[in-house]
Every structure is written in C-alpha cells, then in structure tokens.
C-alpha positions as CSV (number, residue, x, y, z in Angstrom):
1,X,97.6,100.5,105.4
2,X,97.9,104.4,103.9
3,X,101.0,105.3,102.7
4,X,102.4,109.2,102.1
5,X,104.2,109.8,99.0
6,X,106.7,112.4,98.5
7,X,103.9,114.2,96.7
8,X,101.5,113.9,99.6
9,X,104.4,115.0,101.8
10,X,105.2,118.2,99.3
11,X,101.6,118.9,99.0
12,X,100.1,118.5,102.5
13,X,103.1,118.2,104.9
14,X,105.8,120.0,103.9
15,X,104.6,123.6,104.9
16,X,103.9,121.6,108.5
17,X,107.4,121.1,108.6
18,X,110.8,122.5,108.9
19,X,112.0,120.2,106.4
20,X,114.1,121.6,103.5
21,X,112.2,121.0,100.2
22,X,112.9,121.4,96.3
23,X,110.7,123.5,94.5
24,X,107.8,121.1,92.5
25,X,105.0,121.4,90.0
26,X,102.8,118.7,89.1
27,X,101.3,118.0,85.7
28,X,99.7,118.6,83.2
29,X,101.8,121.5,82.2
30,X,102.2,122.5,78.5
31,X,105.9,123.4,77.0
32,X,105.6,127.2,78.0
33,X,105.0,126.5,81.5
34,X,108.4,124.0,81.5
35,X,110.1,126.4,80.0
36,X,109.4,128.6,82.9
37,X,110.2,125.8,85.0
38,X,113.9,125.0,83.0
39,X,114.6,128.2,82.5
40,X,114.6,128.6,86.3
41,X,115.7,125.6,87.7
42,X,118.0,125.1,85.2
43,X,117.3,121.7,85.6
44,X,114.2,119.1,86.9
45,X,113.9,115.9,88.6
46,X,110.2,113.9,86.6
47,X,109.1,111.5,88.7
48,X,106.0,109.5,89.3
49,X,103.6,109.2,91.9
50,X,102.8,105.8,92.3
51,X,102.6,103.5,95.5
52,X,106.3,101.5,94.7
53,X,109.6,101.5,96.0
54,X,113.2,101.2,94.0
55,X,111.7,103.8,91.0
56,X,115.0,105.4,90.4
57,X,116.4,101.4,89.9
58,X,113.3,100.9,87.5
59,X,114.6,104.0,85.4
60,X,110.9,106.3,86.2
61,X,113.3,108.9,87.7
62,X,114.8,111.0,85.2
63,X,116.4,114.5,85.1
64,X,115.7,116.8,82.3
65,X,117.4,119.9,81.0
66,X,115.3,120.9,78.2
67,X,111.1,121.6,77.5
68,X,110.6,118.7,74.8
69,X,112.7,115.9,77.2
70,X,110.5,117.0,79.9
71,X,107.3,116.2,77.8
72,X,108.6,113.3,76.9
73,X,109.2,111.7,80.4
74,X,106.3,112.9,81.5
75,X,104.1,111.3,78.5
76,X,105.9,107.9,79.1
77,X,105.6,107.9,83.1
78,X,101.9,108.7,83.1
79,X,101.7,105.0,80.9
80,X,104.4,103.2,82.8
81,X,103.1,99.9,84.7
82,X,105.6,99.2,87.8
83,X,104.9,95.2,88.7
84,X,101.1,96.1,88.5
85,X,101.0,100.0,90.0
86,X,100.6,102.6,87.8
87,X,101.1,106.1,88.4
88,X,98.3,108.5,89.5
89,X,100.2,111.6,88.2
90,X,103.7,113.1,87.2
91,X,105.4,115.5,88.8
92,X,108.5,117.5,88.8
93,X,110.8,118.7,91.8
94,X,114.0,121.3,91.0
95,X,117.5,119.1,90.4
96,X,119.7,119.3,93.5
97,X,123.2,119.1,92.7
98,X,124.6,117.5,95.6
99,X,128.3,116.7,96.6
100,X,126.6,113.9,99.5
101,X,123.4,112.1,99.7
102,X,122.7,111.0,102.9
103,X,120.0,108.5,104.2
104,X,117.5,108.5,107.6
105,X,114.9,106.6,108.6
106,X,112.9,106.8,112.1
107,X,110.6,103.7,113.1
108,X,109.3,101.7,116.2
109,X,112.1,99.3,116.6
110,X,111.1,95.9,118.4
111,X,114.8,95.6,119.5
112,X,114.7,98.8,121.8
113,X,111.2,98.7,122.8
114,X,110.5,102.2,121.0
115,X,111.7,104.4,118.1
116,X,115.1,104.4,116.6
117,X,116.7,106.7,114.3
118,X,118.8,105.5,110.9
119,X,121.4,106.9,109.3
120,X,123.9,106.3,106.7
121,X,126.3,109.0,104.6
122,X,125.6,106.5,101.6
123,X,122.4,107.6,100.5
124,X,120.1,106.8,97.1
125,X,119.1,104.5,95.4
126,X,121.9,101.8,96.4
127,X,120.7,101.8,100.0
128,X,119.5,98.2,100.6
129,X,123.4,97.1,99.3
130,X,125.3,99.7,101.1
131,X,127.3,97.6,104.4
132,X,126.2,97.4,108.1
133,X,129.4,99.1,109.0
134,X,128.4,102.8,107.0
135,X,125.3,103.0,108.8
136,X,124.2,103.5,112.4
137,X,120.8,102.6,114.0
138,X,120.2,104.7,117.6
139,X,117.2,104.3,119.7
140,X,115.3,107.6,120.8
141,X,114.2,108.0,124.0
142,X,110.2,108.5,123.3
143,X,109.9,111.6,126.2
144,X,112.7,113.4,126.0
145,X,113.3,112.9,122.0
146,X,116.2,113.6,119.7
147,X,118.6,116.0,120.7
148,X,121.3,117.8,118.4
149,X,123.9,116.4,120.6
150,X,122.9,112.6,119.8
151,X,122.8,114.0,115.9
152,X,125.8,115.1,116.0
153,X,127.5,112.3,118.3
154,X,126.2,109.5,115.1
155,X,127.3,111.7,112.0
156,X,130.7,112.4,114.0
157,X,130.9,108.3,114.4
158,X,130.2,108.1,110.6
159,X,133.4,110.5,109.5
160,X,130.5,113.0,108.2
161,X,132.4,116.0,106.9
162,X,132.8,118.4,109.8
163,X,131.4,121.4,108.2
164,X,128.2,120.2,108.1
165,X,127.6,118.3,111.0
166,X,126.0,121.2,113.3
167,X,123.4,122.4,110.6
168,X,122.6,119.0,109.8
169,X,122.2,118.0,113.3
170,X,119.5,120.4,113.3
171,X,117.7,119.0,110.3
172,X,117.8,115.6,112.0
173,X,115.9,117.0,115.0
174,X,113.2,118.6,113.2
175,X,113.1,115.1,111.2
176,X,112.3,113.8,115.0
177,X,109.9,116.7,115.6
178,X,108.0,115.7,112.6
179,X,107.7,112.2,113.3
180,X,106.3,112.1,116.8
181,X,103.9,115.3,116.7
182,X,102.9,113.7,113.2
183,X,101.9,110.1,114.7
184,X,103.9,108.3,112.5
185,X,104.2,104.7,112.6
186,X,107.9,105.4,109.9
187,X,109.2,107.9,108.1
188,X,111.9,107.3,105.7
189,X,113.9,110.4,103.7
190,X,115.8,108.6,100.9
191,X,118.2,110.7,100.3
192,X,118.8,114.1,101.7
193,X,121.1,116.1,99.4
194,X,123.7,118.5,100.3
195,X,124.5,120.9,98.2
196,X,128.3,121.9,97.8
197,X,127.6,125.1,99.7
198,X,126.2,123.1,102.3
199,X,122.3,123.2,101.8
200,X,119.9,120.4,102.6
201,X,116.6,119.1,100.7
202,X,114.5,116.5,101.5
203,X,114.8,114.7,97.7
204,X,112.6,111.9,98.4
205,X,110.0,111.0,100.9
206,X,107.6,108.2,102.6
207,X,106.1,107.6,105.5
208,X,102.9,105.1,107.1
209,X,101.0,107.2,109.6
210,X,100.1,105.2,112.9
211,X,96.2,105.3,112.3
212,X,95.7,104.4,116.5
213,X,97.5,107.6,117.2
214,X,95.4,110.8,117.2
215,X,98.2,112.9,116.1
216,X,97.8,111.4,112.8
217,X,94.3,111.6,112.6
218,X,94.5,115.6,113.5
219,X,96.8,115.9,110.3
220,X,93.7,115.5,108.1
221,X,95.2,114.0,105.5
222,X,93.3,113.5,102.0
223,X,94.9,110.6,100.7
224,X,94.8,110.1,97.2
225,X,93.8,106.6,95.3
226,X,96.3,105.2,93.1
227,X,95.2,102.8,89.9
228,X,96.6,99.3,90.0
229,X,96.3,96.7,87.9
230,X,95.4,93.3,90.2
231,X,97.1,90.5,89.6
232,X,96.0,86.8,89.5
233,X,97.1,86.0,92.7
234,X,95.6,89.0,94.2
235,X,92.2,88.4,92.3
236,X,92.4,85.0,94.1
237,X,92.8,86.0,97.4
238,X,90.6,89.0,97.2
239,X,87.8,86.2,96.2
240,X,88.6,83.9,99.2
241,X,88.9,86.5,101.8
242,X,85.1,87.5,100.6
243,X,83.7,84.2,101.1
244,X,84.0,84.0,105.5
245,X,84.8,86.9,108.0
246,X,86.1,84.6,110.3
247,X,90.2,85.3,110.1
248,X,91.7,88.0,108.0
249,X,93.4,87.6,104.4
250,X,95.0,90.5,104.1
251,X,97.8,90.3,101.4
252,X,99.8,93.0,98.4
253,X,101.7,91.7,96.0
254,X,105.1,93.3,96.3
255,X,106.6,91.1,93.3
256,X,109.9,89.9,95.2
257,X,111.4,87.4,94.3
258,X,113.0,85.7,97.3
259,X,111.0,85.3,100.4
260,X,107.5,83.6,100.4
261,X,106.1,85.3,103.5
262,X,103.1,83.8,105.6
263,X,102.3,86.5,108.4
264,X,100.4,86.8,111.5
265,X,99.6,89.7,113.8
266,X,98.8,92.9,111.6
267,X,101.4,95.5,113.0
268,X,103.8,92.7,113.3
269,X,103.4,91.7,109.9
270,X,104.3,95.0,108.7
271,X,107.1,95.4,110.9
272,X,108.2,92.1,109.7
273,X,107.8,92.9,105.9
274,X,109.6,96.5,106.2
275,X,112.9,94.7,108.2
276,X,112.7,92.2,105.1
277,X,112.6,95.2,102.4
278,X,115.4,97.4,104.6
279,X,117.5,94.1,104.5
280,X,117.2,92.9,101.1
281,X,114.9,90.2,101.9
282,X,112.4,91.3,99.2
283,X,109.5,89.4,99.9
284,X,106.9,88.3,97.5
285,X,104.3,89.8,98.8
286,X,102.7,91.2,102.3
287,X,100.4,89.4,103.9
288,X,98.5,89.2,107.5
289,X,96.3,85.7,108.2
290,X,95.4,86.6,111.8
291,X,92.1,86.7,113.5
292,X,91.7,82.7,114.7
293,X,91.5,81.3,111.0
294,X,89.9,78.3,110.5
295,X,92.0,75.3,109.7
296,X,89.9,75.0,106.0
297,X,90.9,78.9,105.4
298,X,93.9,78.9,106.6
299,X,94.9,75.6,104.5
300,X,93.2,77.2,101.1
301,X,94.8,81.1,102.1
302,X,98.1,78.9,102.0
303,X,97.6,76.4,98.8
304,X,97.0,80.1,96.9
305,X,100.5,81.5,98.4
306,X,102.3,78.5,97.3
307,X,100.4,78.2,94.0
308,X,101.0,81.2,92.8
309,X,104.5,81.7,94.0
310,X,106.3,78.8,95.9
311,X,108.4,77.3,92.9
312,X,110.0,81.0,92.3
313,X,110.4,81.3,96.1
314,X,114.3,81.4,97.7
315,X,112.6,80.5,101.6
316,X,109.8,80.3,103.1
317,X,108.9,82.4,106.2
318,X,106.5,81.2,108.5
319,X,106.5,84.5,111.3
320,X,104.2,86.0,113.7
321,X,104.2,87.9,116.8
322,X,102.6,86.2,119.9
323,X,99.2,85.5,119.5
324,X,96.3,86.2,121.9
325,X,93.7,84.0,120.6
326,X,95.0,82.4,117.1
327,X,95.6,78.7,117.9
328,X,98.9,78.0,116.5
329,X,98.3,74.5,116.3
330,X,95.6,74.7,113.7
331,X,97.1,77.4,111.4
332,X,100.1,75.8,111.2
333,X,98.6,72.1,110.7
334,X,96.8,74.0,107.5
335,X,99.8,75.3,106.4
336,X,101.7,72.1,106.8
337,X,99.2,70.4,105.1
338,X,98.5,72.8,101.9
339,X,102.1,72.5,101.6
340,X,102.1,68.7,101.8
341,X,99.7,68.6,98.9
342,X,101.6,71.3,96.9
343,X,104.6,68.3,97.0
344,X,102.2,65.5,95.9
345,X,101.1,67.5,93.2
346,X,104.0,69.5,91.8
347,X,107.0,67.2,93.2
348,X,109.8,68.0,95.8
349,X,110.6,71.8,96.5
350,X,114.1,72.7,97.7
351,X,114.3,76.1,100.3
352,X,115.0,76.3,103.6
353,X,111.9,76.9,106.0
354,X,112.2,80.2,108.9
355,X,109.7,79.6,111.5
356,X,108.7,82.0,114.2
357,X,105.6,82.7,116.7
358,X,104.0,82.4,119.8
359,X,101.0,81.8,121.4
360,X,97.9,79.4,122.5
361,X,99.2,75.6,121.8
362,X,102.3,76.5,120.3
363,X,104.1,73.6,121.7
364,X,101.9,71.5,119.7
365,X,102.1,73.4,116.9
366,X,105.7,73.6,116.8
367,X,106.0,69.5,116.8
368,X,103.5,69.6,113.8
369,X,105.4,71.6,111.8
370,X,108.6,69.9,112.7
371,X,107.3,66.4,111.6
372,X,106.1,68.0,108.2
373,X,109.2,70.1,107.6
374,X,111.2,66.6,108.3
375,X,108.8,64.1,106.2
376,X,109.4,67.1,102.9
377,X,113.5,66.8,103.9
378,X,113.4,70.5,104.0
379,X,116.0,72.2,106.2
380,X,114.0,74.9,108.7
381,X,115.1,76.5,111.7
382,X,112.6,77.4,114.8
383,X,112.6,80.4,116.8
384,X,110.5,80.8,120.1
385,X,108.0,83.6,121.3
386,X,110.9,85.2,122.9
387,X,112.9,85.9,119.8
388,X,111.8,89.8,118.5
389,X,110.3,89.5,115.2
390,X,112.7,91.5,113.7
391,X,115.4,90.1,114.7
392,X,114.3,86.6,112.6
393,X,113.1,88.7,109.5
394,X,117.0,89.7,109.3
395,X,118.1,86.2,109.8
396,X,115.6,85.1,107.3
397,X,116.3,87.9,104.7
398,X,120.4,86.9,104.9
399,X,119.7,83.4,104.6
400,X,117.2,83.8,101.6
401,X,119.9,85.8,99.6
402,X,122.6,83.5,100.9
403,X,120.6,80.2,99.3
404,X,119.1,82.2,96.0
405,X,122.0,81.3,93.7
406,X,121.5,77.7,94.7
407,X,117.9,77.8,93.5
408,X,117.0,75.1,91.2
409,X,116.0,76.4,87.9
C-alpha cells in the first residue's frame, strides 16, 4: 500500500492543488543557504521524511531559529530510527505561527456507504486524545460533493470563531476537490494553522491513493523508497509468506502496543487498522491473511503473530469483512489451534478476544472459535457479517485501552 508524505505532497501535489502551503527546502543545505532560509522565515519547522506517524510525539519535529540549531537537527534526524523506519531525507517547511490548529480528514466511511469528511478545532499532535464531543464526522454525498454551505454548517456546530468560518469553508471544499479528482482512498491534513490574521497552511500532510481508481494513476506519482530496518517478526513472516502462494501474508509492523490484529479482506483490513489508529487502538501491527489460506498456513501465519507479540498484547482482534471464497471454518480452526498451543507452551494468557466476519461456513466457524475461546477461559465477544467493520474496530480499540491497565506484567 503507497503512502504520500507531506513531502511528496509539497513536491508533487501541492502545485495541483489549491491548498495553502508553507514555503520548504529539503536538504542537504550548508549554513549559508539556512541563513538565507532564517533570515527569511524568521523561523523553520525540520522534520523528517519517513513512513511513521506521531513524529512530533517522538520529538523528530523541531523548530529552529538559528543556522547552527538547524544543522544540528538536521544531522540528528537523518540518523534517527523511529520503531524500525528511518528517514529518507530532512526537510524544512517556514514556522506558522498560529492562534488555532485545526484538524480534517476525508475517507470512505463503511458506516455511510461513501466518503465522510472530519473535523475537529483541536488540532496537532494530541488528536487521537482529543473527545468525541470536539469533533464532527459528516458524510459527503459522492456526486454532488462538499459544498461551502455543509463547511460552514460543521465549523458553525463546533463554535469555530466566526471570522474565519467563510474563508475556511472554502479551504475545506478545495480539500474535497482534491480528494475525489485525486482518487484518493484518505487524505488526512494534521493540522491546518491559522494564522492570527486569518491565513491557512496545510502544516502537515498524508494520504493512500486508491490504486483501482484511474484518477490516481493519471497523477503519475514517483513514489520514493524509504530504508527500514526489518524486524524479527517481519523477517519471519516475510520467509513464510515466500514458501506457498496459496493465501496472502501480508503484514507491517506498526509497533503498538495494545491490539494484536489478525485481518482478512485487504481494503477491509486497512479500513480496519486506520479506525484502530484514529481511535487509539494502536495496533501491533497490520496485517491481511486472505486469499483461502490453508489450515497449515494459516495456523503457522498465527503461531508467528502470537510468538512474537501475544504476551505484550492488551486484545486480540480476530476481524474481517465478508468473505467470498475464504472458508471461515478453516482459518479460524488454525487460529484457534496456534493459539491453543501458544497456552500449552507458554501458560495461560489473560485479554479479552473481539471476533468479527462473514462468509462460507461461518456458522461452523463461529462454534469453533467459541468452544476454544471457552476451553482458554478467555472473555470474547462475537459480532455477525452484518455488523460494519468499523464499527467493531471502535468497540475493540475502547475496550483494549479500557483493559490495558489490568494487563498482567
């Protein structure tokens, strides 16, 4: 799955656009030429671009008011290593002062059947805490689109200071524009910052083009490769999805630390795994085991989840749209049983089990995993085919940081 960057954005995108952006460079550059940059901007934002969320929490966000700073950050992001990633490059946008920082996000929403539109006043890097009651989630009808009047109805229902609402209305419908003549499968601007005389910039970008839709193939994107260093787990699985094409092992470590995620259905899985992130589910890892698995795969894809990351694990989230030809009975026989053996082997385990999916002999599949989740005496809770898939990755993501602080050391 290709992901834009704000850099990709600022370099590729931007100039498609009618969205605000901060001036940027992008290294190397020697002191004269950020002494240019300071002594025009005043001020920069260094930043890395590297294929990780929560930077600013992780401290490789930093602003800079002087030539010798700059260098500095700059030296010491090139050799940062964020949970594996590393940066391909370092790059400087102009510091927005900002009296607001507001946050939007569009994506296909499973709930409305289509695209909905984000939005909270309480923007940065403090999003995933910030309360259901500051932000609003609208749908967007796909044909006739965003219109200024919907903008400004949501900002109004958020108290957004009246002086802005009516410019930034238009900002959120060329945020739309962008999004559907782009083919984007979600865009996410995190945050937008106002400037005391009422200015916006786009401070922070992502996005995962929809690579079925054509628009996104016209953009003609050169996407760059990022270094990463692979971890154990993901040397592991990389070896066992090599050995067989039958079923796919598709999985990124995303090093979470609350929800063990075993996923079916490819675009589901990564609807699934974006509602966990947006609700503070943070899951382990991503992963997609569809394709009609084998029982033997699906059991060893399994025994190398809970191997590698069970024990640390807050719940375990068995999800999956509904399937077409994946026979629900087997997979979830092999999972039952890979996590049978991680019992007799390592002892009892204590988190609750979220289980969700449709499809050919689910009935049969469900009763399996019922008698296993009963014979471990963990708790678990079933939902059917006709639950969305979203809707139980926000169940699952309250639940697993509702139960973390009972987790057995």
């Amino acid at each position: 799955m290709q992901q834009i960057t704000e850099l990709t954005f600022l370099t590729q995108l931007a100039k498609r656009s009618k969205l605000p952006t901060p001036e940027y460079a992008v290294t190397p550059l020697d002191r004269k030429a950020l002494k240019g940059l300071l002594d025009t901007w005043q001020k920069a934002v260094v930043k890395p671009d590297i294929l990780a969320g929560k930077k600013g929490k992780a401290g490789l966000v930093k602003v800079v008011d002087d030539p010798a700073r700059a260098l500095q950050e700059i030296n010491r992001l090139l050799n940062a290593d964020f949970g594996g990633k590393i940066p391909r490059t370092v790059y400087l946008t102009r510091y927005i002062p900002a009296e607001l920082e507001i946050y939007t996000a569009i994506t296909y929403n499973s709930s409305f059947l289509g695209p909905s539109l984000t939005l909270s006043l309480k923007g940065g890097m403090d999003i995933e805490t910030v309360e259901d009651t500051y932000k609003r989630t609208i749908p967007v009808d796909v044909y006739k689109g965003l219109d200024a009047y919907q903008a400004s109805q949501i900002l109004s229902d958020l108290q957004c200071p009246k002086k802005i609402v009516s410019a930034f209305s238009r900002c959120l419908v060329n945020f739309w524009d962008f999004f559907i003549t782009s083919g984007m499968r979600m865009c996410e601007i995190n945050p937008w910052r106002v400037t005391p005389a009422g200015e916006f910039y786009v401070c922070d970008f992502k996005a995962v083009p929809d690579e079925s839709n054509f628009k996104a193939g016209n953009l003609a994107i050169t996407f760059p490769e990022y270094p990463e260093t692979i971890t154990p787990f993901e040397e592991e699985m990389k070896e066992l999805a090599a050995s067989s094409y039958q079923g796919q092992l598709h999985i990124s470590d995303l090093h979470g630390d609350l929800i063990l995620p075993i996923l079916f259905g490819g675009g589901a899985s990564t609807i699934i795994t974006e509602t966990l992130c947006t609700c503070g589910g943070s899951p382990i890892f991503l992963s997609d085991f569809g394709g009609n698995p084998t029982y033997e795969r699906m059991r060893q894809a399994t025994a190398v989840c809970f191997k590698h990351h069970l024990k640390k694990a807050a719940l375990l989230l068995i999800l999956g749209g509904k399937a077409n030809n994946t026979l629900i009975d087997v997979t979830f026989q092999a999972i039952g049983d890979a996590l049978t053996h991680y019992v007799e082997e390592h002892g009892p385990v204590f988190l609750p089990v979220v289980i969700g999916r449709g499809g050919p002999r689910l009935a049969k599949g469900l009763m399996i995993m019922k008698e296993i989740m009963e014979t471990l005496k963990l708790p678990y809770v079933i939902f059917g085919y006709d639950t969305p898939v979203t809707l139980v990755a926000e169940y699952a993501a309250r639940l697993a940081k509702a139960f973390a602080p009972m987790r057995k050391p």
